[in-house]
N, C-alpha and C positions, 0 to 999 in steps of 0.2 A: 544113459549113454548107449547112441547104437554100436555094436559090436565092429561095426565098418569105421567106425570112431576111433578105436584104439590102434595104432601104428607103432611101428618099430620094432626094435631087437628086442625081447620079451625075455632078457637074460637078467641074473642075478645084479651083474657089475655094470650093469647099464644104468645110466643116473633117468632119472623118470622127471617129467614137466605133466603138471595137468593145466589145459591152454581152454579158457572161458570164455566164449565171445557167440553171442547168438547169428552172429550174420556167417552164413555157410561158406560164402567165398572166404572168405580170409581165416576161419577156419581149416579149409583144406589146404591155403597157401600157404600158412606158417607151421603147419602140421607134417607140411610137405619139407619143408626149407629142415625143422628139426629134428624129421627122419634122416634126412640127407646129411645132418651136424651128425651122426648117429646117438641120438637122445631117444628113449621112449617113452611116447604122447600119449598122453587121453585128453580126447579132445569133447570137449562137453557143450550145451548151446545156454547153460544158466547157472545162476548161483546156486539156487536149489538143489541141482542136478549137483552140482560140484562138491557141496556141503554132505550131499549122501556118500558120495565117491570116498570124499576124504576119510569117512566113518568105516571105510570096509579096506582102503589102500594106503598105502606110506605115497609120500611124492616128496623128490626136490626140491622142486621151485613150482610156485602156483604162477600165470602170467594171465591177469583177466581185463575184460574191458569195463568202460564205466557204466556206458547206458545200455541196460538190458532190460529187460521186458516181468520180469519176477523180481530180481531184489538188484539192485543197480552196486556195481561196483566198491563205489566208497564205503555202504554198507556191510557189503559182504567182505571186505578187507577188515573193517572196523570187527565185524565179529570173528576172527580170528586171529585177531588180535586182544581179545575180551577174555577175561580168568574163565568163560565158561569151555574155551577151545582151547585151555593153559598147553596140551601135549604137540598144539600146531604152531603156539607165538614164535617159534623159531623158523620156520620156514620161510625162507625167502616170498616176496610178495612181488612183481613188475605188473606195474600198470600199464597198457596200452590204450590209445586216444586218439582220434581222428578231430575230439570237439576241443581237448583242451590244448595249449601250449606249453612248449618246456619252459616259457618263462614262468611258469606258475606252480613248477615242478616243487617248489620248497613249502609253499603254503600246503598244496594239494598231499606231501610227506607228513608234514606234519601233522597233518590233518588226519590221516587215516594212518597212519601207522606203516605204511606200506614202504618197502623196501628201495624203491627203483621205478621211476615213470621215463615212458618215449613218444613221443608224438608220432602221429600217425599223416603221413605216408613217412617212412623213413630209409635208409640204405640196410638193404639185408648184412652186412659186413655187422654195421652197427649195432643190430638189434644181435647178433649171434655172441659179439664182445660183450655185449651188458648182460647175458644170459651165463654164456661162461665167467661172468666177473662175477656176479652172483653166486653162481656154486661153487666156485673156486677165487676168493677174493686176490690171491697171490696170482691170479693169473691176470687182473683190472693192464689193462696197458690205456686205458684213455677216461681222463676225470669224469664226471659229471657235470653235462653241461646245464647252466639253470639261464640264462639268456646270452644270446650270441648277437653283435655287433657286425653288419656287413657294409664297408666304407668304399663305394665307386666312384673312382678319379682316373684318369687316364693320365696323371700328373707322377710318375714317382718319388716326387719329394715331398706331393703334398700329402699323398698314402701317408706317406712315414711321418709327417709329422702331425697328423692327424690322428696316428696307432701311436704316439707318444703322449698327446693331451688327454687322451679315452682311457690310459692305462690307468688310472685311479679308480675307475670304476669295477676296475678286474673282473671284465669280463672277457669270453674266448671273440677276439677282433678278427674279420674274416677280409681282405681286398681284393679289389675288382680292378680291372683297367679298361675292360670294357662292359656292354650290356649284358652280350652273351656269357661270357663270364658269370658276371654276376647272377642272372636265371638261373645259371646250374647249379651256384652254392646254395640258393635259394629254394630248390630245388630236394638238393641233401641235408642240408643243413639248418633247414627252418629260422633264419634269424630273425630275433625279435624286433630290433631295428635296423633299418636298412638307410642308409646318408649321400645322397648321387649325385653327382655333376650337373646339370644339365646338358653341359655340351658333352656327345661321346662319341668317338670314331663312327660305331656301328649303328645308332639310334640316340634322338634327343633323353631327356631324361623323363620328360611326359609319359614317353610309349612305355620306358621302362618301368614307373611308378603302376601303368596301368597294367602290366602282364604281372607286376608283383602281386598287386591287390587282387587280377583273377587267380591266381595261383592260390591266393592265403589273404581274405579282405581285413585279419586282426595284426597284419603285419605292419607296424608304425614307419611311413617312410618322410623322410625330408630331405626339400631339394636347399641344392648348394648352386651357386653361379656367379660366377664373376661380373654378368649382364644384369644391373637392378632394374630390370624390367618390371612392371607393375602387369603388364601383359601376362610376362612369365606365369609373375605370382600369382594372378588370379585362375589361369590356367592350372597352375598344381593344385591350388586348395579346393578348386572345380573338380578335379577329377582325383582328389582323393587324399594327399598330401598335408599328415600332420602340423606340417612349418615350411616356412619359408627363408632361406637364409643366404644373405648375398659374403660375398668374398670382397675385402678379406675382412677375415673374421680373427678376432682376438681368443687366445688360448682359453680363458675363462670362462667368456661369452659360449663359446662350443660348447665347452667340459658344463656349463650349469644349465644350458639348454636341451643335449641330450639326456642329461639325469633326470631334470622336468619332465622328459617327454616320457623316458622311460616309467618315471614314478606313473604319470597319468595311463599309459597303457596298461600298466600291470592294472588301474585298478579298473578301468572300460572291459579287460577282459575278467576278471572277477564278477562285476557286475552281469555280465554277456554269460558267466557259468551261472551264475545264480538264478538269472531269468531262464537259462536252458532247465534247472532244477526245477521253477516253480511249475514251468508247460508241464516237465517229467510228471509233475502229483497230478498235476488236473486231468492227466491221460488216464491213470491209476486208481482216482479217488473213488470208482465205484468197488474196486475190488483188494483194496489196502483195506488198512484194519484203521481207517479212518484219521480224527486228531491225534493218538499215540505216536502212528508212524510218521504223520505231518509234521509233529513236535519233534522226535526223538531225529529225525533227517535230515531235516531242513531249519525246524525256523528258528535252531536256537543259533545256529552259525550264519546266520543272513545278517549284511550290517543295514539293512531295512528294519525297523521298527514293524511288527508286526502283532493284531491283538485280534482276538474273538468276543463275542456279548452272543446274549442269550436275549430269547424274545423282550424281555424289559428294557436292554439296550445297556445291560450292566456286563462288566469286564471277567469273561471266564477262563482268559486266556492271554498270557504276555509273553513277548519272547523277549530277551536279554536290551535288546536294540532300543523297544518300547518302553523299557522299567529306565534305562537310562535315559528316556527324554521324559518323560517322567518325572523324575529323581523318586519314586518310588518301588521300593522291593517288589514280587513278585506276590508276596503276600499281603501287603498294602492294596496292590493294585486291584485284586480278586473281589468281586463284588460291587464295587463304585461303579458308579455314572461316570459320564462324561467330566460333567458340568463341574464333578466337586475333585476330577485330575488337572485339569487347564484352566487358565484364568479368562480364554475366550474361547468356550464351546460349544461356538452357534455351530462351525461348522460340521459336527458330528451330525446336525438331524436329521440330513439327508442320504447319511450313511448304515446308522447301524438299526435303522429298522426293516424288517422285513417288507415292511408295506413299499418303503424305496426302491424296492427291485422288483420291481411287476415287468419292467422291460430288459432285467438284467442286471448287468453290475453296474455301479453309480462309480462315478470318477468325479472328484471336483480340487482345486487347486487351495492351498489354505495357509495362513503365516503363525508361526507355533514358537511361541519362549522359551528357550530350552532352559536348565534348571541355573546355567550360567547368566542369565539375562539377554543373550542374544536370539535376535529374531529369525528365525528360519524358515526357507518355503519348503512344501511338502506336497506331492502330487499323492491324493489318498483314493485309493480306489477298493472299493470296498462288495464283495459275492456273497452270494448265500452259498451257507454251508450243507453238503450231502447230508439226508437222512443219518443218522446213524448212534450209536449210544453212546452214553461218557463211558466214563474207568476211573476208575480208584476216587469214587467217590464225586467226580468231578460234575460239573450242571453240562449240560448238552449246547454245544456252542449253535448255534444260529445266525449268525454274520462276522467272516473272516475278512481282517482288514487290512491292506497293505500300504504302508508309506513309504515313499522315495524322496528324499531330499533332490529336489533340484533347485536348492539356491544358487549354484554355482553355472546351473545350465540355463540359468534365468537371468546373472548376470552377464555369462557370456553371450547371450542373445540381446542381451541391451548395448554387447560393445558391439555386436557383429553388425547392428545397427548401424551406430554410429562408425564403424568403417565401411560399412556401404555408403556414407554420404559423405564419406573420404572419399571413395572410389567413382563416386558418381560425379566429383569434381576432377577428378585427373584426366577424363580426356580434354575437358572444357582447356587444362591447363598445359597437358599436351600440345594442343592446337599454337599455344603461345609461340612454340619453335618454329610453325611456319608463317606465323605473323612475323615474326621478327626479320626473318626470311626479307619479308615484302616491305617492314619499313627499311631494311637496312638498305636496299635498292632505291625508297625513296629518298634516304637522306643521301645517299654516296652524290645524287645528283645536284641537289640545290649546293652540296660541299664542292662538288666540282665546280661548279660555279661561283662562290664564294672563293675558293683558293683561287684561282683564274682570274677572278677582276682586281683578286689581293695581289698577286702578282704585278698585276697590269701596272695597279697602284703605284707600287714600291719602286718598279722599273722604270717607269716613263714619269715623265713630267703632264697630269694632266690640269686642266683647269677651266671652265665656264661651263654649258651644257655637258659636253664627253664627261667631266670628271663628276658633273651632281648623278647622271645617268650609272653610272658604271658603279657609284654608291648606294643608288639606290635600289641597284639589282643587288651589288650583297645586304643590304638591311632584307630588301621582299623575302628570298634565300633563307634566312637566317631565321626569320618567322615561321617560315614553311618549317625549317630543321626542329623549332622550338616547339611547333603544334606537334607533329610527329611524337617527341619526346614526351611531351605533356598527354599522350595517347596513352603511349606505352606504363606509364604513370600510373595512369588512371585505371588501365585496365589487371595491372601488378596489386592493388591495394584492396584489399579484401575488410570490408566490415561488414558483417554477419546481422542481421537484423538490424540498420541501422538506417533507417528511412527515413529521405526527403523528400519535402516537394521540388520536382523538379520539371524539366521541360524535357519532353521523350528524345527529341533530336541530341542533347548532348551527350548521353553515353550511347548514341547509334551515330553517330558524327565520330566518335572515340574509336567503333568498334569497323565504319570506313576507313578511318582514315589506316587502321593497322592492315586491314585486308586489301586496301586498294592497291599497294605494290605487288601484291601476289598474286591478284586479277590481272595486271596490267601483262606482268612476265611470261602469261599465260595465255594471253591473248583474249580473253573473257572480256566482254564490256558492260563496266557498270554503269546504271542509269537510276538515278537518285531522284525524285520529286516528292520534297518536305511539302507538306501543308501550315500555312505561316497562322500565328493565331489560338496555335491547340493549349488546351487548359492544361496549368501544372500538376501534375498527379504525383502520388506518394509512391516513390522508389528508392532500392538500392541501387546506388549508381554503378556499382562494381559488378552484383550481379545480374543487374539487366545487363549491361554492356556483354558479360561471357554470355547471357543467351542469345544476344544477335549476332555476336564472332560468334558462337557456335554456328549459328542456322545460316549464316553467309561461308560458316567452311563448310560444312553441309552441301549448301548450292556449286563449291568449286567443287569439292570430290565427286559429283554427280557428273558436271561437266566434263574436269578433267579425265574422269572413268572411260569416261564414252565418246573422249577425243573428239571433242566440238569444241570450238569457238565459244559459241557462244553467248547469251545474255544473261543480265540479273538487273533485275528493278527492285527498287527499293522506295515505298510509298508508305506515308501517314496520310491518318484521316479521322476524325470525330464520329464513333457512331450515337445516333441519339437513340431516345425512348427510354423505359424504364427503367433500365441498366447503363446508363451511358458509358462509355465506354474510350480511350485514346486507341488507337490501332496500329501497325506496323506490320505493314505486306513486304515479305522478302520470295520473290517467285523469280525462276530459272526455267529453263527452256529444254533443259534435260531431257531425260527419258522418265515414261511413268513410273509410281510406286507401287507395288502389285496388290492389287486389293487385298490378298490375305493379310501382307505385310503391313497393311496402311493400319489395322487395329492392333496390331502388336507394337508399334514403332519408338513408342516411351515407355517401355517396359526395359527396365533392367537388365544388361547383358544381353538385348536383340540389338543384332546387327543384320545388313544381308552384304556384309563387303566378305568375308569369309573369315578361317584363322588366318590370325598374324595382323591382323589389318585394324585393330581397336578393339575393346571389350565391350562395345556399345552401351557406354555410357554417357555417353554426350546428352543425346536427348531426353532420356529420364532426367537427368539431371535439370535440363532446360525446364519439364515438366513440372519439376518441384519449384522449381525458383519460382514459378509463375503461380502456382498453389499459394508459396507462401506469400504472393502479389498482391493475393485475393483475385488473379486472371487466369485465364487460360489461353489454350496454345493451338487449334486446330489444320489441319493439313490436309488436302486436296490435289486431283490430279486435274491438270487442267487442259483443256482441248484445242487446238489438234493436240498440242504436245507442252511437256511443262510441270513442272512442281510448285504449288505454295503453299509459304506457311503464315500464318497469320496472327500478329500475336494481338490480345485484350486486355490495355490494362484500364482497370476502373478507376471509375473519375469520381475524387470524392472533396466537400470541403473541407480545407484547412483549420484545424482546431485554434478557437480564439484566443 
């Protein structure tokens, strides 16, 4: 310790802290803050350094940090807590942290023995109460906090009855009314989860999610709204947003979704200290005292399965996680192969030989029967071990191996799938509202006309030519009203791989006829020329129909955008040759597509209308259908001016 280290009143009746922490600023800042408390400091930069301290001085309270550069925290709390330091186990312990959170403060206690943890950045006020409640427990005026709830609503009744379904979970509940607000408790306060509006006087709830997560990116936020936008949602969980949750919402539904969420962060942030521990050794491992300190720090507390072999590829090393997938003891384990632990251990050979790592660590994915019969996947990644000797007898490891279960991030990726091809149908179904828009314009009229000769009917007396005429304009009317309907039909009824031979014009005759009244309103003119003759090909009638209402609302937004009139052609045609082929040109007169944008345009969430305006889903979406066609889809700028798309369905014969 340097001598300019030591601060304060250097009196008998002054209580003493020795403050641990290698990083010099914060050091001098809290060194400063508990002169000013009047405490007297010694302020040290290591464990090491501390552990000699303690051997020549008395202290109060120790207050150290976790990651330090010679023996890291939890350690050095563990051994003063160990029967060999029996004359220090009473000494109060305060952990301080920048990397972990208070929500983890009960696992991280127990763990080490340690008195008293605070996360780090935190209010000077706070940290001086937890030091004085420490030396002086009668003097505690404020609990310990282990996770905090922050609930933003601009609503005061709905605060309040949101702080009464959360109260089961007794945790400290913090409220916001607005954004700014809510930053600053966030700010002091560290909340583990945070619950927001969307709509909020001072800022959407997007912006706020996003200043939360630059503040603190292990902070679980989920938004709330009144608005089920699919927009919305996909915007939160884009930029960061554990859930997504529309109003109103049922008491239970709340109460069992935030518990969920919490359960699952507690353990992402376990995981996230675990992996900070493992970088911790691999920075150390040339000048630690090798597998002892590996063992004795780390791997018996990791719920990763973790194991060593020696050049033959036999097991000289288990940690608790490994022996329980297993179902083998620790001394069972010791010495076996692979081959005679698991009933399928092909996957080990590329792992635990040293010849496997000529270019490094080997990583390979594998499905492992736990001792219960269930099959679980495991990302196994497997290093060579530093030079170095055994101990206590033990064989010298040569390939350290780590597994991680990710069954659970293997199924959520198969769902995250399958709601992407949710999501890549919602704008297709979107668009439905302004079709409906354009048939409802068409049927008001053949009904005006219908009502009107029905009247005429009932009113007057007609009869020879007048009255066959005047009927036969409601019958023509009424058909019109019925194709319309039988549109809307058709275009509502969704089966999922269920393919006909059909004739291209009827679901693109389905998907005019919806779009035609919202050209017409618009002032846009559609110009249609079927080609008569074309072969029946194998489709979905439901979802061709959504790719050509896509690509015709496509061509109005274009139009409509850029305040033109306007045209749209709508052309079939037979291509021959080897691939033969049915075709469907839908080209607008628009403005061009910008070449960079013309290769990104079926990708997933590209758009070029901006936010707010679609999740640019449409087109992938059209993309897929047309994959699963067995066709494709390509797009062109056309000269002088002009967009088309062009769609290929393949022409195949009909099975006998």
């Amino acid at each position: 310790m340097d001598p300019a280290d030591k601060v304060g009143p250097d009196r008998a009746t002054a209580r003493s802290i020795l403050f641990v922490n290698d990083n010099a600023s914060v050091r001098g800042m809290f060194g400063k803050v508990l002169q000013n408390a009047g405490y007297r400091v010694a302020l040290v930069t290591g464990a090491i350094e501390a552990l000699e301290l303690l051997e020549r001085e008395s202290f109060s309270l120790v207050v150290t940090d976790i990651h330090m550069p010679d023996l890291d925290g939890i350690r050095f709390t563990r051994i003063l807590r160990s029967p060999a330091y029996a004359d220090l186990n009473r000494i109060p312990i305060l952990i301080v942290s920048g990397t972990f959170k208070e929500g983890l403060s009960k696992e991280l206690l127990e763990d080490t023995g340690a008195s008293e943890f605070i996360s780090l950045p935190c209010r000077i006020e706070h940290f001086l109460k937890r030091v004085e409640a420490l030396l002086d427990p009668s003097a505690a005026t404020e609990p310990r906090m282990e996770k905090r709830i922050l609930i933003v609503d601009d609503e005061e009744h709905l605060l309040s009855v949101y702080c009464r379904v959360l109260q089961p979970l007794k945790y400290p509940i913090y409220t916001a009314h607005t954004a700014r607000e809510a930053l600053k408790i966030v700010e002091t306060e560290h909340p583990f989860f945070v619950l927001t509006d969307y709509l909020l006087p001072d800022m959407n709830g997007i912006e706020l999610l996003r200043r939360i997560l630059a503040s603190d990116p292990d902070t679980l936020v989920a938004m709330l709204t009144g608005h089920g936008s699919t927009e919305i949602a996909v915007d939160a969980l884009k930029a960061g947003a554990v859930d997504y949750l529309t109003k109103p919402i049922d008491s239970k539904k709340l109460l069992d979704t935030i518990s969920s969420l919490i359960r699952r962060g507690q353990t992402l942030q376990m995981t996230g200290y675990y992996k900070r521990k493992v970088s911790l050794l691999e920075d150390q491992i040339g000048h630690l005292s090798g597998l002892r300190r590996f063992h004795e720090i780390l791997l018996d507390t990791l719920p990763a399965p973790i194991f060593a072999t020696d050049d033959a590829g036999h097991v000289v090393y288990s940690n608790l996680a490994f022996q329980g997938l297993a179902g083998l003891s620790a001394t069972q384990l010791l010495g076996r192969a692979m081959n005679d632990i698991f009933a399928r251990p092909d996957w080990h050979k590329n792992l635990t030989t040293p010849a496997a790592h000529a270019a490094g660590p080997a990583v390979l994915e594998a499905a492992i029967q736990t001792p219960s019969g269930e099959l679980r996947t495991f990302e196994i990644t497997s290093t060579p071990v530093a030079a170095g000797n055994g101990y206590l007898g033990t064989p010298i490891p040569k390939i350290a191996v780590l597994m991680e279960d990710v069954t659970e991030v293997r199924r959520a990726v198969a769902q995250e799938r399958a709601m992407q091809y949710q999501l890549q149908r919602t704008e297709v179904l979107a668009a439905l509202a302004q079709m409906i828009a354009g048939a409802a314009h068409e049927l008001n009229n053949p009904l005006a006309i219908i009502l009107g000769y029905a009247e005429i009917g009932s009113n007057e007396r007609l009869d020879g030519p007048q009255a066959q005429n005047a009927f036969e304009k409601i019958y023509s009317h009424a058909l019109r009203c019925q194709k319309i309907i039988l549109s809307l039909t058709a275009f509502a009824r969704y089966r999922h791989g269920n393919k006909v031979y059909l004739d291209v014009h009827v679901p693109l005759s389905n998907a005019l006829n919806l779009m035609s009244g919202l050209f017409e309103m618009s002032g846009i003119r559609l110009e249609y020329t079927p080609q008569q003759g074309l072969p029946l090909i194998a489709i979905n009638e439901a979802e061709s129909q959504e790719v050509f209402a896509n690509i015709l609302d496509n061509a109005y937004k274009a139009l409509n955008e850029s305040q033109q009139a306007g045209v749209v052609r709508v052309e079939t045609f037979q291509v021959p040759g080897p691939h033969p082929a049915v075709a469907v040109r839908i080209f607008n007169d628009g403005p061009w597509i910008a070449e960079e944008n013309l290769r990104q345009l079926f990708r997933p969430f590209f758009t070029t209308r901006g936010v707010g305006k679609g999740p640019g889903l449409g087109l992938a979406a059209c993309h897929g259908i047309m994959e699963q066609h067995g066709g494709r889809i390509e797009v062109e700028n056309i000269h002088p001016c002009g967009v088309a798309f062009t769609l290929y369905f393949p022409i195949s014969e009909p099975a006998s």
